[in-house]
MIFIVEX-874599 format. One record per residue: residue number from 1; x, z, y of N, C-alpha, C, O, CB in turn. Coordinates in Angstrom, 3 decimals, always signed. Glycine has a CB too. Layout:
<rs>
<r num="NUM" n_u="X" n_w="Z" n_v="Y" ca_u="X" ca_w="Z" ca_v="Y" c_u="X" c_w="Z" c_v="Y" o_u="X" o_w="Z" o_v="Y" cb_u="X" cb_w="Z" cb_v="Y"/>
...
</rs>
This chain:
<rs>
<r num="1" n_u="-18.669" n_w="-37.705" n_v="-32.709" ca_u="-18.329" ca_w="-38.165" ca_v="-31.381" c_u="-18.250" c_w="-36.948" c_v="-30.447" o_u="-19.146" o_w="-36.105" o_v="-30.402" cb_u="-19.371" cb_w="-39.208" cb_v="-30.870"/>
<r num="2" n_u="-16.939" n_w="-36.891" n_v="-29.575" ca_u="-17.144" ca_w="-35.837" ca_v="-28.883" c_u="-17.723" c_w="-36.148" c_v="-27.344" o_u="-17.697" o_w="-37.311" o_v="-26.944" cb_u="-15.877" cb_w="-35.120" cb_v="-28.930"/>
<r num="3" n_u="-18.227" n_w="-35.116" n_v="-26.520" ca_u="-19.083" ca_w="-35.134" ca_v="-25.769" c_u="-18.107" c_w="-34.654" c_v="-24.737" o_u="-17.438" o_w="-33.665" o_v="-25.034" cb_u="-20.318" cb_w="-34.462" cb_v="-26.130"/>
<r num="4" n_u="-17.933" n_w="-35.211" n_v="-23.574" ca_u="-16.948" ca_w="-35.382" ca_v="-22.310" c_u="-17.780" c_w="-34.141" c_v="-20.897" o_u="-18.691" o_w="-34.323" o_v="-20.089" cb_u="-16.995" cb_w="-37.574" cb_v="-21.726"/>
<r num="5" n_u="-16.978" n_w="-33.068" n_v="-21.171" ca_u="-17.582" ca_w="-32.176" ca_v="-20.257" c_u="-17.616" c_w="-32.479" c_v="-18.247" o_u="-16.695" o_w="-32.540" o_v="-17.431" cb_u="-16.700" cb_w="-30.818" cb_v="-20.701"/>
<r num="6" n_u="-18.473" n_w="-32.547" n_v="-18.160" ca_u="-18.301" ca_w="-32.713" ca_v="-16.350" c_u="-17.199" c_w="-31.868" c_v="-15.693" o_u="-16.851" o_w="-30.817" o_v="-16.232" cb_u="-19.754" cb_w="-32.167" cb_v="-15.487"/>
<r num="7" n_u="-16.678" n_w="-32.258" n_v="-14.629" ca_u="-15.924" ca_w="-31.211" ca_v="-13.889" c_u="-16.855" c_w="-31.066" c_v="-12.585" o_u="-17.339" o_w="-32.008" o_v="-11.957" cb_u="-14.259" cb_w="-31.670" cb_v="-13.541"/>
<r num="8" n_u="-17.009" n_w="-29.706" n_v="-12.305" ca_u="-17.527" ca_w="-28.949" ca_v="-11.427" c_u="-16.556" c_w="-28.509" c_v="-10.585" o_u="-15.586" o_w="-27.796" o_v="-10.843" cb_u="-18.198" cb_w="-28.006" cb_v="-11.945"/>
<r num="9" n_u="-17.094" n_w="-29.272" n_v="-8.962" ca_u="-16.467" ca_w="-28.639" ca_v="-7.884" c_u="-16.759" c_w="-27.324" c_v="-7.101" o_u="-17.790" o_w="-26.808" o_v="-6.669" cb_u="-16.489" cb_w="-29.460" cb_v="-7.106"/>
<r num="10" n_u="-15.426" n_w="-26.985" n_v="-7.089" ca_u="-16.043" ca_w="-25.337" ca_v="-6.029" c_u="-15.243" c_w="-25.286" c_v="-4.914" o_u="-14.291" o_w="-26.029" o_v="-4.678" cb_u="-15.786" cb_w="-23.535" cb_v="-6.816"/>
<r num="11" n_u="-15.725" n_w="-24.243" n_v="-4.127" ca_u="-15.412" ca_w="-24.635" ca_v="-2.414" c_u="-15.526" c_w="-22.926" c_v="-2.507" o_u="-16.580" o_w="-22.435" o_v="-2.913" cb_u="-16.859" cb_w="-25.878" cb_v="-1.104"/>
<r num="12" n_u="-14.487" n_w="-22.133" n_v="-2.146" ca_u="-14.123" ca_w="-20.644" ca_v="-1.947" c_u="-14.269" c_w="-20.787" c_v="-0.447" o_u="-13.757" o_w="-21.519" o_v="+0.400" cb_u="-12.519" cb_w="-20.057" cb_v="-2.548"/>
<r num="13" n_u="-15.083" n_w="-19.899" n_v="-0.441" ca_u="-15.203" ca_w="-19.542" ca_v="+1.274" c_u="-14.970" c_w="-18.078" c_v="+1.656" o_u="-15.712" o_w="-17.274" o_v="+1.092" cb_u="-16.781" cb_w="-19.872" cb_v="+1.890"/>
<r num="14" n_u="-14.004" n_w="-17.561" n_v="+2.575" ca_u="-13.635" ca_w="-16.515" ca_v="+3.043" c_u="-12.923" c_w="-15.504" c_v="+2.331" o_u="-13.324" o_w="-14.341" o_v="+2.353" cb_u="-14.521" cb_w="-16.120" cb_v="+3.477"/>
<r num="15" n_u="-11.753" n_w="-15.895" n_v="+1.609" ca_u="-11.192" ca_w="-15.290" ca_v="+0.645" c_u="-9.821" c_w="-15.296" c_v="+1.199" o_u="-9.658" o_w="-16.101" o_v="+2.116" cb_u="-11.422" cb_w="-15.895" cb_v="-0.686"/>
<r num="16" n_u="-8.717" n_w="-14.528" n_v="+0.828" ca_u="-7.382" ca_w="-15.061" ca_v="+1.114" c_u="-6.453" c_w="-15.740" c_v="-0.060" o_u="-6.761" o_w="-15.778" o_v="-1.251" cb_u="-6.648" cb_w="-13.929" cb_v="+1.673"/>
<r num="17" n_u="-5.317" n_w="-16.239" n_v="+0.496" ca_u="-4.969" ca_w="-16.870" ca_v="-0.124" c_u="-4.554" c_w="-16.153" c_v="-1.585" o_u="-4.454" o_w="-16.812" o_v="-2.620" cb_u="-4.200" cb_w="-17.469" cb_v="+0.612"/>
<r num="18" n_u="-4.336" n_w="-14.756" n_v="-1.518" ca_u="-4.026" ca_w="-14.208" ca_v="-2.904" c_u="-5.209" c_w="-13.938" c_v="-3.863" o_u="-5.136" o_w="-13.698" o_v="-5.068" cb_u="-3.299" cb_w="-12.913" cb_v="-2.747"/>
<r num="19" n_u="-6.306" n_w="-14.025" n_v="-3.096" ca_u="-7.244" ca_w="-14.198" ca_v="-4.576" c_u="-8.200" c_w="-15.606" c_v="-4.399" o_u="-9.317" o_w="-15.735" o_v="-4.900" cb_u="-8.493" cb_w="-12.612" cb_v="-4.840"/>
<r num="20" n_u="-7.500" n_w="-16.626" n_v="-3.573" ca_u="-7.280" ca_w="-17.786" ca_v="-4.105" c_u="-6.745" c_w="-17.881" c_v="-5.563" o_u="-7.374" o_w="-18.356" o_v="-6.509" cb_u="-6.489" cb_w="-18.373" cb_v="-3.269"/>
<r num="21" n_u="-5.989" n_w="-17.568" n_v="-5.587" ca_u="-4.857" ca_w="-17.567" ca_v="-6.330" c_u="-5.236" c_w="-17.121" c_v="-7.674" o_u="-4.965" o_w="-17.608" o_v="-8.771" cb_u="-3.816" cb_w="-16.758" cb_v="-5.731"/>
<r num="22" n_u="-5.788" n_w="-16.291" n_v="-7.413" ca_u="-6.786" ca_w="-15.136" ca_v="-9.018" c_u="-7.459" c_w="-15.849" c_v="-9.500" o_u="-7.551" o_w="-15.757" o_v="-10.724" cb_u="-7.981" cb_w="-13.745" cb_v="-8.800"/>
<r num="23" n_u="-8.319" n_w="-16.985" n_v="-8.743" ca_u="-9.897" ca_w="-17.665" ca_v="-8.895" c_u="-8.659" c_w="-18.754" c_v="-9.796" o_u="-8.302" o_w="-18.594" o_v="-10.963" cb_u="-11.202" cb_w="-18.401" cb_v="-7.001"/>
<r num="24" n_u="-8.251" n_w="-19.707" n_v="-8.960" ca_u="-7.042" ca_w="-20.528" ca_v="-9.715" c_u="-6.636" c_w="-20.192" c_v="-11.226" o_u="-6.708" o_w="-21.014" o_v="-12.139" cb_u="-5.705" cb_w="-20.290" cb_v="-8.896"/>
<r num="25" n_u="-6.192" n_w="-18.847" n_v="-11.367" ca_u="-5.836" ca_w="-18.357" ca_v="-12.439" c_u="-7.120" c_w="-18.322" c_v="-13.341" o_u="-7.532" o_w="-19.274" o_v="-14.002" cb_u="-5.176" cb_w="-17.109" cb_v="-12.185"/>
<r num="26" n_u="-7.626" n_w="-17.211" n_v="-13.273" ca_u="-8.653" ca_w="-17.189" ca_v="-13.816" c_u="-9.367" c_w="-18.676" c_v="-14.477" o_u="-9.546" o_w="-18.915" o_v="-15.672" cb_u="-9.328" cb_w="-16.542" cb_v="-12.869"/>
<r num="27" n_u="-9.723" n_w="-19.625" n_v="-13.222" ca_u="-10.383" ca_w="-20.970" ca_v="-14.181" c_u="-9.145" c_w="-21.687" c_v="-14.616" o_u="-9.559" o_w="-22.846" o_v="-14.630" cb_u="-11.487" cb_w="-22.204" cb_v="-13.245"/>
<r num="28" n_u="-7.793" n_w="-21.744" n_v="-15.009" ca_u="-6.713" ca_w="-22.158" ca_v="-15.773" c_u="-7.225" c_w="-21.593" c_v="-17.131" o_u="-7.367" o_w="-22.285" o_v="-18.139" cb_u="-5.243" cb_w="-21.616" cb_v="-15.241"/>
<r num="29" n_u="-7.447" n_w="-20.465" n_v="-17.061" ca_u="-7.732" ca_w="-19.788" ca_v="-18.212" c_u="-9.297" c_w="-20.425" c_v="-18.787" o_u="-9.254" o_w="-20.617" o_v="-20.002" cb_u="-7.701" cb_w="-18.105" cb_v="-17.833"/>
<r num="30" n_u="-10.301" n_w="-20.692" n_v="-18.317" ca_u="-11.237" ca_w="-20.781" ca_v="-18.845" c_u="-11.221" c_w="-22.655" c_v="-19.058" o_u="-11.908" o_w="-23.284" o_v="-19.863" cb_u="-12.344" cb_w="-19.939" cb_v="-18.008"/>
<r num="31" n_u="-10.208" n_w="-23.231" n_v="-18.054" ca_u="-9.926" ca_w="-24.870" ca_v="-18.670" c_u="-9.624" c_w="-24.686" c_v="-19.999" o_u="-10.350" o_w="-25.528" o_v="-20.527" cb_u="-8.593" cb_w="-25.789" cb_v="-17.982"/>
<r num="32" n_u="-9.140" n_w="-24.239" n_v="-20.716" ca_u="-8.121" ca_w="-24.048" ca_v="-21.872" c_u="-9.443" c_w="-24.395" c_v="-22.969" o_u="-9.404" o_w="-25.214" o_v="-23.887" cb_u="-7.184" cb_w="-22.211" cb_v="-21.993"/>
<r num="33" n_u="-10.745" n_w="-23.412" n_v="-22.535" ca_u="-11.537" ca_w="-23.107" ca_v="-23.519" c_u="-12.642" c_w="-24.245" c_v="-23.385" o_u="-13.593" o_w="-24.144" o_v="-24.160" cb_u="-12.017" cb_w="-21.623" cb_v="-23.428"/>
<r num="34" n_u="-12.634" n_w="-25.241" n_v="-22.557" ca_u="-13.448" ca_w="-26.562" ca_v="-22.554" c_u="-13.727" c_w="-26.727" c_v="-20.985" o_u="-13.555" o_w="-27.677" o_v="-20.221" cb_u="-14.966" cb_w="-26.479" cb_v="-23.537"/>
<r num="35" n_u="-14.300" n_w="-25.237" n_v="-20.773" ca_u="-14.733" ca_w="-25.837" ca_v="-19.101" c_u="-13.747" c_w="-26.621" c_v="-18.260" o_u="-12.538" o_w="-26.487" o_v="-18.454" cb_u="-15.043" cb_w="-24.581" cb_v="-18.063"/>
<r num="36" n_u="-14.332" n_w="-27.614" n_v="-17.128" ca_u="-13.241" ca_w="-27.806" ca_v="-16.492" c_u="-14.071" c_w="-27.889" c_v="-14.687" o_u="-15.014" o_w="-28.489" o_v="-14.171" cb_u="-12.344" cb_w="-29.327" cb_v="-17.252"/>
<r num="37" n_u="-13.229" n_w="-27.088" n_v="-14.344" ca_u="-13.246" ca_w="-26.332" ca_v="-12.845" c_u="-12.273" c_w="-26.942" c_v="-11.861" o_u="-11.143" o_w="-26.972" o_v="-12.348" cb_u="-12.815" cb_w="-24.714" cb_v="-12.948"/>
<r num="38" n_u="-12.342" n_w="-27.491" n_v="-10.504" ca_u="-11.946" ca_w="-28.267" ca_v="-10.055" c_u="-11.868" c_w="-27.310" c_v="-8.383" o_u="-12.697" o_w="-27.821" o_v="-7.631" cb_u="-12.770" cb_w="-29.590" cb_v="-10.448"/>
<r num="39" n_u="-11.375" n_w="-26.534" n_v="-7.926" ca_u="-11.444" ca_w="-25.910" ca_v="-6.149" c_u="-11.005" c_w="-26.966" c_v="-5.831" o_u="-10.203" o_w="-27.718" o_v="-6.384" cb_u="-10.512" cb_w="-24.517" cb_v="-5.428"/>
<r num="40" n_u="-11.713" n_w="-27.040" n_v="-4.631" ca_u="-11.562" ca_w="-28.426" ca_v="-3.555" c_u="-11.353" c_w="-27.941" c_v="-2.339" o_u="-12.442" o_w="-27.938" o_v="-1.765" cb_u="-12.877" cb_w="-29.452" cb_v="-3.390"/>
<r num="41" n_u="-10.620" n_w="-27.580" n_v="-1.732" ca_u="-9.883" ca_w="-27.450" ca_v="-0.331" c_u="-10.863" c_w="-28.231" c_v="+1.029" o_u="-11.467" o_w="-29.302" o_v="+0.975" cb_u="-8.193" cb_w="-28.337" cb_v="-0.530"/>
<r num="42" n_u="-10.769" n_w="-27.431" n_v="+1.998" ca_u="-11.707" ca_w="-27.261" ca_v="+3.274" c_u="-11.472" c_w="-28.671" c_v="+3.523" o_u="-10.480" o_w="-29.228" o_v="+3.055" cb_u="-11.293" cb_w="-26.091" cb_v="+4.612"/>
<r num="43" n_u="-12.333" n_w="-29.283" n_v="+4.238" ca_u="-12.079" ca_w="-30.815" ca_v="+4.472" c_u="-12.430" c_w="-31.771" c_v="+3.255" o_u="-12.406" o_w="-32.944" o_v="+3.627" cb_u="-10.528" cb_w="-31.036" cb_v="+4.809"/>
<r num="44" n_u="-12.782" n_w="-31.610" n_v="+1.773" ca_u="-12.221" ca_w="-32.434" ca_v="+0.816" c_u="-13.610" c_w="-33.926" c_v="+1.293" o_u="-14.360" o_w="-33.961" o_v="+2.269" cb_u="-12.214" cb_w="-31.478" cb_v="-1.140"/>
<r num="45" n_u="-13.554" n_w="-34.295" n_v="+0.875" ca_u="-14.844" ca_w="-35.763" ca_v="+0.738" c_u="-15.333" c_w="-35.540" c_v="-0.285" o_u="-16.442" o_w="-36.071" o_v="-0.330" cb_u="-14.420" cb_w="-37.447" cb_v="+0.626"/>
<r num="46" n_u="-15.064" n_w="-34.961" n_v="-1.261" ca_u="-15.845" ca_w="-34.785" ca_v="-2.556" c_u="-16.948" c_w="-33.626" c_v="-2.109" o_u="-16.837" o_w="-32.891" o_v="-1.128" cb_u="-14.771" cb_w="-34.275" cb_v="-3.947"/>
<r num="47" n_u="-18.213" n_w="-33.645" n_v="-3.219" ca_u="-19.063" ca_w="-32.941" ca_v="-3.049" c_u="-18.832" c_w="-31.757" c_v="-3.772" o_u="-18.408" o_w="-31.797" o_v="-4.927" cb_u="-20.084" cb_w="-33.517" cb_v="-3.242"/>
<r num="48" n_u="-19.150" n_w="-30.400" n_v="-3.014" ca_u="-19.133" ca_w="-29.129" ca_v="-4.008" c_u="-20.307" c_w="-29.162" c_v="-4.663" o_u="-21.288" o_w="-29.556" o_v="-4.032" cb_u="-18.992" cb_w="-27.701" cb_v="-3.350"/>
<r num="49" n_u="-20.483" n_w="-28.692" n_v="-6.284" ca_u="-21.369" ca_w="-28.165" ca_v="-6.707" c_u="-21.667" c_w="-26.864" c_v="-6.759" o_u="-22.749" o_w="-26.473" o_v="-7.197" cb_u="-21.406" cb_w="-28.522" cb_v="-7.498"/>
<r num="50" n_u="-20.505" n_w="-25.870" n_v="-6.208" ca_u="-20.196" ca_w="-24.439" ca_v="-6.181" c_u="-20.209" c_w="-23.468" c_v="-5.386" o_u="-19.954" o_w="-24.273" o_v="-4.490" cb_u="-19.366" cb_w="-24.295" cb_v="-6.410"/>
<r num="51" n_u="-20.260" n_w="-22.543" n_v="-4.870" ca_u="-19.650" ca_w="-21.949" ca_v="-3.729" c_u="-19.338" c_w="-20.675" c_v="-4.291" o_u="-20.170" o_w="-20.088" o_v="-4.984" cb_u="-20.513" cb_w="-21.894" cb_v="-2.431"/>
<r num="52" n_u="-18.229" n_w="-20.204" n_v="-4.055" ca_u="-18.254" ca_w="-19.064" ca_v="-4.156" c_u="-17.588" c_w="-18.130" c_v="-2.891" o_u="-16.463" o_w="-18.203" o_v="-2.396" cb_u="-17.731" cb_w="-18.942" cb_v="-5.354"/>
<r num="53" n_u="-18.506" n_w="-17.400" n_v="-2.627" ca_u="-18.141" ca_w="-16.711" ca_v="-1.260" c_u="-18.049" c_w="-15.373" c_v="-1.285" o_u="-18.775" o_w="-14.758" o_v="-2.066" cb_u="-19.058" cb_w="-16.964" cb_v="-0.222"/>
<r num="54" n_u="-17.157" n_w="-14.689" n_v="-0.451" ca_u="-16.882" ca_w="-13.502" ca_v="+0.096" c_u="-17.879" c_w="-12.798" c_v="+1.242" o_u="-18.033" o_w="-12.841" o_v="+2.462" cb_u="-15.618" cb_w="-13.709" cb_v="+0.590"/>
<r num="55" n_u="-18.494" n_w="-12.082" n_v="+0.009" ca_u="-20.244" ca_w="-11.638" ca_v="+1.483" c_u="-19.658" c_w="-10.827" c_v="+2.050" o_u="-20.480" o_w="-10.158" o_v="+2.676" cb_u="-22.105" cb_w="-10.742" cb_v="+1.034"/>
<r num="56" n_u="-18.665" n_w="-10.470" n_v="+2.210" ca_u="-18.003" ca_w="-9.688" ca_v="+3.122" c_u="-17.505" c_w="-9.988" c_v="+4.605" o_u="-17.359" o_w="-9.310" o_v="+5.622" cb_u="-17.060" cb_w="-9.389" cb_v="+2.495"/>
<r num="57" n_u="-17.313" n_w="-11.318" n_v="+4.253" ca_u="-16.805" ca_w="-12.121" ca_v="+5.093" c_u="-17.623" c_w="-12.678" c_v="+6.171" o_u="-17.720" o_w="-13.895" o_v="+6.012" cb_u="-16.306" cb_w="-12.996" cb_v="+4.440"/>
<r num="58" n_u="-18.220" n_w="-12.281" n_v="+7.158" ca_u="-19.214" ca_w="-13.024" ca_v="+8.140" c_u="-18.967" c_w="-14.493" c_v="+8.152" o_u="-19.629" o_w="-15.242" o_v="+7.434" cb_u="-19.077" cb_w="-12.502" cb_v="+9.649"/>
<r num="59" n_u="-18.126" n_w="-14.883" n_v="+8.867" ca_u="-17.562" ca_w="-15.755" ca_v="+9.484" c_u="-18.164" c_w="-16.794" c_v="+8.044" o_u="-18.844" o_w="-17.807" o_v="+8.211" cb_u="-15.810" cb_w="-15.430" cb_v="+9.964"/>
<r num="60" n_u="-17.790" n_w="-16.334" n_v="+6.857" ca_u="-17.713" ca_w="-17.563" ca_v="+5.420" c_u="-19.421" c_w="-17.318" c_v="+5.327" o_u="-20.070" o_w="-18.354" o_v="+5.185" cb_u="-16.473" cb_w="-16.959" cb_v="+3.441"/>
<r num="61" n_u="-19.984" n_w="-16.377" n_v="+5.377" ca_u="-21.795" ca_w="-16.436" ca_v="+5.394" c_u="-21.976" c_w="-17.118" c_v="+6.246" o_u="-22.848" o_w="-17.909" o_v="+5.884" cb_u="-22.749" cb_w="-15.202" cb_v="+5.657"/>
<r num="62" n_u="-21.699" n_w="-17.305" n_v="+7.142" ca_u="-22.508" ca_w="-18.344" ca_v="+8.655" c_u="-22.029" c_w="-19.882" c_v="+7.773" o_u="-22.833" o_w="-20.674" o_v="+7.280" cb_u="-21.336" cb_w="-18.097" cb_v="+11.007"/>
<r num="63" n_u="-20.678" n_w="-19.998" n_v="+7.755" ca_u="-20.349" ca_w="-21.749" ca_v="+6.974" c_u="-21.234" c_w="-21.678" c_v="+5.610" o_u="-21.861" o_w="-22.735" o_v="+5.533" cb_u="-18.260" cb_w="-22.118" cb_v="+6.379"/>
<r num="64" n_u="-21.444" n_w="-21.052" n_v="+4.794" ca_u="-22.440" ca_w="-21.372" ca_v="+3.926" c_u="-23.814" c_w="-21.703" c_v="+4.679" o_u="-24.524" o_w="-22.633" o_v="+4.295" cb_u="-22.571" cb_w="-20.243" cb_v="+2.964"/>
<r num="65" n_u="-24.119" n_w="-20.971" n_v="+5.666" ca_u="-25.644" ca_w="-21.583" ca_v="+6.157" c_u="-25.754" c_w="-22.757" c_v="+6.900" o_u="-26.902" o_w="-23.143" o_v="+7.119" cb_u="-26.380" cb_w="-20.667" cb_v="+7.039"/>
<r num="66" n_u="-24.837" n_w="-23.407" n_v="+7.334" ca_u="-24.503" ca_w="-24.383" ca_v="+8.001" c_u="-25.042" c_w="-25.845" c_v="+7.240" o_u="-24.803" o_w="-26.935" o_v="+7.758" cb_u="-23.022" cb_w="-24.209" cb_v="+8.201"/>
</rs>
């Protein structure tokens, strides 16, 4: 019997849209191999389980502490 992997939401904070784009790529690539990775866009109703943020980014450190 096979075993039905969860999908895990992530929420990119303070990044631009071109390495949006990388992160996108990148988990395309790692769907392939079982995981399944789900970015959820600012606003979504769904819950993140993820964050991945740009500590570079002030502005995206303050919305993570929020």
């Amino acid at each position: 019997m096979s075993q039905k992997t969860p999908t895990i939401a992530i929420r990119l904070l303070g990044f631009s849209p071109k390495e949006e784009g990388t992160f996108s790529t990148v988990l395309a690539v790692v769907r392939e191999k079982g995981c399944r990775y789900l970015i959820l866009k600012p606003g979504s109703l769904h819950d993140y389980e993820l964050y991945i943020v740009n500590a570079e980014d002030l502005k995206a450190l303050a919305t993570l502490s929020d």
